[in-house]
N, C-alpha and C positions, 0 to 999 in steps of 0.2 A: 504494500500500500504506500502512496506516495506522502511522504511527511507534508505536514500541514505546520507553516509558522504562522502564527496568529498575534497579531501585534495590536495593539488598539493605546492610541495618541490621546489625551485627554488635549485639547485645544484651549488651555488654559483661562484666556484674555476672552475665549468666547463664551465661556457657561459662568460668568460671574466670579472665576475664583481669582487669585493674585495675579495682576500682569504679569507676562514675562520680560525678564531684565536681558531683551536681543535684538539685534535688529529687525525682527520681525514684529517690533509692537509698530512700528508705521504701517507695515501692511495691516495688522489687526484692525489700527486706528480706521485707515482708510474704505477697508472694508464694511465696519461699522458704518461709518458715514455715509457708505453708499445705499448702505440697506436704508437706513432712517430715512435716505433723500429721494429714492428712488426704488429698489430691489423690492420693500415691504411691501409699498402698492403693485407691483407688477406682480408680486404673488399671489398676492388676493387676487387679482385680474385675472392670472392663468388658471387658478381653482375653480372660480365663482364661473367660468368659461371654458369647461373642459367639451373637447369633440371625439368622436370616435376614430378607432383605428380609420387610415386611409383618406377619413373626410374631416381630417387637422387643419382646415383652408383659413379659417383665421387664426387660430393660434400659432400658423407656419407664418402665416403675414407678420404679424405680432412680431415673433421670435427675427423675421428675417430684418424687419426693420429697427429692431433695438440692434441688432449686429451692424447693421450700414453704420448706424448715428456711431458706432463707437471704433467705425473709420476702416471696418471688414471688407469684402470685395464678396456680394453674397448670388450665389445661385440658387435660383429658386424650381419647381419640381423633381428632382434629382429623385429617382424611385416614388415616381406619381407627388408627393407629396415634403418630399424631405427635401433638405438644406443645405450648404455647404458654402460656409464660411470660410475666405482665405487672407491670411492676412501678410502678407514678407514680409520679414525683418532682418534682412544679411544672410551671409552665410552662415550653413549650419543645418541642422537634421529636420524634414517633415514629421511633425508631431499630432496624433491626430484626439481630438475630444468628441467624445460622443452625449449626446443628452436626449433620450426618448420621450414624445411630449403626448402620446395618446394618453386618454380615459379610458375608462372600465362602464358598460353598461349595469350601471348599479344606481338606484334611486338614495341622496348621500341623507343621509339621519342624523350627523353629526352635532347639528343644531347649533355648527356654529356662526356668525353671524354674513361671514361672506363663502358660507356656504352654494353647495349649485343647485340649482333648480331646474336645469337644461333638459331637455330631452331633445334627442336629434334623429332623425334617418341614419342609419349606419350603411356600408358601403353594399350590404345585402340589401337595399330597400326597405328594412323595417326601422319601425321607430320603437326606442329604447331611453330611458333616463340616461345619465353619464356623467360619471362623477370621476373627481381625481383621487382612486382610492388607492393607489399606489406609491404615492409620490413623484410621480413624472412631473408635475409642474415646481416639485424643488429642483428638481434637475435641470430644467429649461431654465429658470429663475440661478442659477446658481451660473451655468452654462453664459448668458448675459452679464451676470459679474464678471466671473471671471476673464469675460472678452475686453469689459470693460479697464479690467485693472492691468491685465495684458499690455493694454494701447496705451496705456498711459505711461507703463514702466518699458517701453519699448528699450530704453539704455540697457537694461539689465536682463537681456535674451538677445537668443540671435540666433536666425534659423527660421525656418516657417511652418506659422501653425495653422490649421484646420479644425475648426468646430466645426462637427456634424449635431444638426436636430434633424432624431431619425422618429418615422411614422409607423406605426402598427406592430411595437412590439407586443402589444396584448393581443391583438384578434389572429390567430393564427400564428402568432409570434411570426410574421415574414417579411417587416419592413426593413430590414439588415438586407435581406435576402434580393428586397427589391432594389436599395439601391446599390448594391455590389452587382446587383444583375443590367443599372444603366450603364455600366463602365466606367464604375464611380474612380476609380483607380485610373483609367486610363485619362480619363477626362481630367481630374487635378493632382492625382501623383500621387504613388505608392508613401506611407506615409512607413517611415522607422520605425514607429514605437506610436501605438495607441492606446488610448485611458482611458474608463468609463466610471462613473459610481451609480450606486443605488443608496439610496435611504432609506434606513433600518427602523420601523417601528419597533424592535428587540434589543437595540442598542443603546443605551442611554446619548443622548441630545450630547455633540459636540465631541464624540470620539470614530476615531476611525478602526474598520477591522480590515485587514487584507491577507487573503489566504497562498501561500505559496504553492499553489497545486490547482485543482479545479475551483473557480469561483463559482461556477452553474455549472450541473448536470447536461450532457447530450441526451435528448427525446427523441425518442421515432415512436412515430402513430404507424402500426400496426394491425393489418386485419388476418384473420384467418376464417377459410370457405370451406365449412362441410358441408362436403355433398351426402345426402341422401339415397336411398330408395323407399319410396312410399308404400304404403298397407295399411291394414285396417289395426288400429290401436288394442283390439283384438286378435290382431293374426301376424305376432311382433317377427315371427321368423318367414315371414314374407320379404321383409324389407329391410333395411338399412337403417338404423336410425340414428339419425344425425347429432341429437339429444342428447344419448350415450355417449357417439363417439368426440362430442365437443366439450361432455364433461370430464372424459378421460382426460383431455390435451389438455383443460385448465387445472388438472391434479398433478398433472406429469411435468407441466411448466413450472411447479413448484420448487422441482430438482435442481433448476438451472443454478437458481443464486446458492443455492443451500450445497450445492454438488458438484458445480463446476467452476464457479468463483473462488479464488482464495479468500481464508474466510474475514480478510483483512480489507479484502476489494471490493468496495458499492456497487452493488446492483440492482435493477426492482425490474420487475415482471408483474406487470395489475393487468389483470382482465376487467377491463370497466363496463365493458358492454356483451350480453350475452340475448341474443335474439334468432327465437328460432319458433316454427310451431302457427295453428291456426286455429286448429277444434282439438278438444281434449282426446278424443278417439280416434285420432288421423296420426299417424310417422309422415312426416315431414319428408322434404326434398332437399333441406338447407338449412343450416344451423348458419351464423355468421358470430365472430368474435371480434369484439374491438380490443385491444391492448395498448396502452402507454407503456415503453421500454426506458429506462435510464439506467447510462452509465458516465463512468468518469475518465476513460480511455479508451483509444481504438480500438486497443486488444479488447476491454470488456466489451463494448458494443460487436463487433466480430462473433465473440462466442456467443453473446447472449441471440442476434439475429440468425445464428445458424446454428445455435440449439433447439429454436421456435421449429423452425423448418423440418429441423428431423425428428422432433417429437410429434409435429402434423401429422407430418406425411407417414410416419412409421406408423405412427397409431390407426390410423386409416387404412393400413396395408393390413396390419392385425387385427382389427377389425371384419376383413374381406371384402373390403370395397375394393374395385375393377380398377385396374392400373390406370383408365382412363375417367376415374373418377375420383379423384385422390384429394385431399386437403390442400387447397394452394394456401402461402401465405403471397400476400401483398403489403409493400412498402409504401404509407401514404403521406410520407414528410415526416419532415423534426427539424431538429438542429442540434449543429454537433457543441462540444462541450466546449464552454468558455474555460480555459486551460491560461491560466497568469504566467507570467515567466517567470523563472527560481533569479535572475540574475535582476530584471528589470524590477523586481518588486525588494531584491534586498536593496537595488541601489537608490528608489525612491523612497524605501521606508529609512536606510541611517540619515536622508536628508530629513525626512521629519522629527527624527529622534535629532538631527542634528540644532534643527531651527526652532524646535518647539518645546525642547526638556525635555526629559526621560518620559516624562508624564507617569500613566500607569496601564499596567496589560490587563485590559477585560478578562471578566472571567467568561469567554464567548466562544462559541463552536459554530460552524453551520450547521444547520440541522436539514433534514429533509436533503431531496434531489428537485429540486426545484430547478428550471430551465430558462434559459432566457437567447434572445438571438442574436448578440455580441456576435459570436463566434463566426458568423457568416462573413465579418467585416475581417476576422483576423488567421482566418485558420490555410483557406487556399487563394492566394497566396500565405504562407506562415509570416505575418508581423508580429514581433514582440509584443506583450499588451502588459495592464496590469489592470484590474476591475476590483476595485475595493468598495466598504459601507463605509455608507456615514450617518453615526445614530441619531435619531428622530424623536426620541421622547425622552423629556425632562426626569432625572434621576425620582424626585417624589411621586413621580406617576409610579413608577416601578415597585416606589416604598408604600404605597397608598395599597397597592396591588398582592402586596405579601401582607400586608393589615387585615386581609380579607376586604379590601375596598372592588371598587370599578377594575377590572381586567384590562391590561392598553389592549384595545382594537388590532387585529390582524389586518396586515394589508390583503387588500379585498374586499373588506369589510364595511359596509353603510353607515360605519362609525368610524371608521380611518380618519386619524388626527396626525398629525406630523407637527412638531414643534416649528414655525417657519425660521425662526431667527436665528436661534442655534446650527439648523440644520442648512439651510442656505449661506452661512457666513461662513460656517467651516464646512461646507463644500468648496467655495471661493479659495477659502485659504487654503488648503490641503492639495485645489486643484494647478494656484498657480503655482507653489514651491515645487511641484512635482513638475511642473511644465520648465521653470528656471532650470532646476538639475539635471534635463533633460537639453534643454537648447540652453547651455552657456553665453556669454560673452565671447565671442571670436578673439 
């Protein structure tokens, strides 16, 4: 299993505790001041205004014209809806930032007072509520500062950066997919080294986690086709039944992580969907299975897709179904595994430890395989990347929460809160140190 360092920055100067005595209280300073002048309303703007995957047309406008004002060079539909921001500054390495700006079709309950009310047509034609229940709009709001403080401190970088606002990583996770698929690379340049965050509702407000090995799980959607032969629900050895043979395969798929994974390597194997059958007294023609796969490496995805296949197909054979009637599986998308790099992530985390104090290491793990579609942007061609958190909720919420108080909200959730100030400030902050250590001074 591949070691995991987990590091987490307490951002001092931004959650209220003692300044730090570095030169980083100007940026601190400056940052602040931007939120207070500017960044605070534009968050509430981006929440109270959340769109759906694909049909982000004002929030893409939004985003693309706070990037102009702060002196960007921006293109506008880049994968139907997404952005791309460029800015030269001398010589020196293409860096690239990424900040996902859809909503979640969820009706928000939060109650808080610039909360959304929206309901929009989503890119299927139907209409749905849509709420910013993930935090994508700290990341677009964060993504704007940090453009902003970029262009200001232009003396102190060198090299050219690329902010991407990318679309549709919630609805089918594919808006990476799409704009690597306009020839986002060919069009403005293979970028050295690329960086993303998320915001952690499990993190307390104002620290950072970043994991040396996989950030997000690789998904493949998955189906499996049993075929059938029909008969009467009374006369079972007439027929084939698909019922049986599609409950074998979701028993026998159990083996895979349990028996062919080391038992130190993440795996999952969920049958989420099982649809088969019309009348109680009829055998079936077709069972169909849906499945979500995650893994954390080639090698595991590899096994895990071609142990599905021969657990299908063999069970179908032992079964006695007709060679020409055999269990297919079918591959229906994913995305592969957001994979951080072991060298670019020690080299941006001693700059944090460097600029920001030792601070203190969470007591923090990822939990779950949770998925996301970075990896589209970074895997073929392979760019260096680093995809770290930045927590979201106020240390008392957590302490409120082991009192037996209010539970913090799961992202996702119609209660999804995100601290904005903490969590947009030391986004800012976190994002341009990482971006200076990355493009020097020539």
């Amino acid at each position: 299993m591949m070691q995991r360092l987990m590091i987490s920055l307490t951002l001092i100067a931004l959650v209220g505790l003692p300044s730090l005595a570095s030169a980083n209280d100007e940026l601190i300073a400056a940052v602040k001041a931007d939120y207070d002048a500017h960044l605070g309303t534009l968050f509430k703007h981006f929440h109270a205004n959340p769109e759906h995957s694909f049909v982000e047309h004002k929030t893409a406008s939004r985003l693309a014209a706070e990037l102009r004002s702060a002196g960007f060079e921006v293109t506008e539909k880049v994968g139907r809806t997404g952005i791309v921001a460029i800015m030269e500054n001398g010589p020196g390495p293409l860096v690239m930032m990424r900040a996902d700006m859809d909503g979640l079709p969820v009706k928000e309950l939060s109650g808080l007072p610039y909360a959304s009310q929206a309901t929009q047509v989503n890119d299927d034609g139907q209409e749905f509520p849509v709420m910013h229940a993930c935090g994508h709009d700290v990341h677009i709001t964060s993504l704007v500062g940090t453009a902003r403080r970029m262009a200001a401190e232009k003396g102190s970088w060198s090299g050219t950066l690329m902010l991407i606002g990318q679309p549709a990583e919630e609805w089918k996770i594919s808006g990476a997919q799409a704009m690597h698929q306009d020839d986002l690379w060919k069009r403005f340049g293979q970028p050295d080294f690329a960086l993303a965050f998320h915001v952690a509702a499990a993190i307390e407000a104002g620290k950072i986690f970043v994991a040396e090995s996989a950030a997000y799980s690789g998904a493949d959607s998955v189906d499996i086709i049993v075929p059938g032969i029909g008969a009467h629900g009374a006369s079972p050895h007439r027929g084939k039944d698909p019922i049986l043979i599609g409950s074998q395969i979701v028993v026998a798929l159990q083996q895979l992580v349990s028996r062919e994974l080391d038992p130190r390597e993440p795996g999952v194997v969920t049958v989420g969907v099982f649809r088969a059958g019309n009348k109680r007294n009829i055998i079936g023609e077709e069972a169909v299975l849906e499945l979500t796969v995650r893994s954390d490496s080639t090698k595991t995805r590899q096994t895990l897709l071609e142990g599905i296949e021969r657990i299908a197909v063999n069970t179908g054979r032992a079964a006695g179904l007709p060679e020409d009637r055999l269990p297919r599986v079918e591959l229906r998308g994913g995305v592969p595994v957001t994979v951080n790099d072991v060298s670019l992530v020690k080299r941006i985390s001693s700059r944090w430890r460097a600029e920001l104090g030792d601070g203190v290491f969470a007591d923090h793990e990822r939990q779950g395989m949770g998925a996301e579609d970075f990896g589209f942007l970074t895997t073929d061609p392979y760019i260096p990347s680093a995809y770290f958190a930045i927590g979201g909720t106020p240390k008392e919420r957590f302490d409120e929460e082991a009192a037996g108080g209010k539970p913090v909200p799961s992202h996702h959730s119609p209660l999804f809160e995100i601290s904005p100030e903490p969590s947009v400030r030391s986004g800012v902050v976190a994002t341009v140190i990482a971006l200076k250590e990355l493009m020097p001074v020539q």
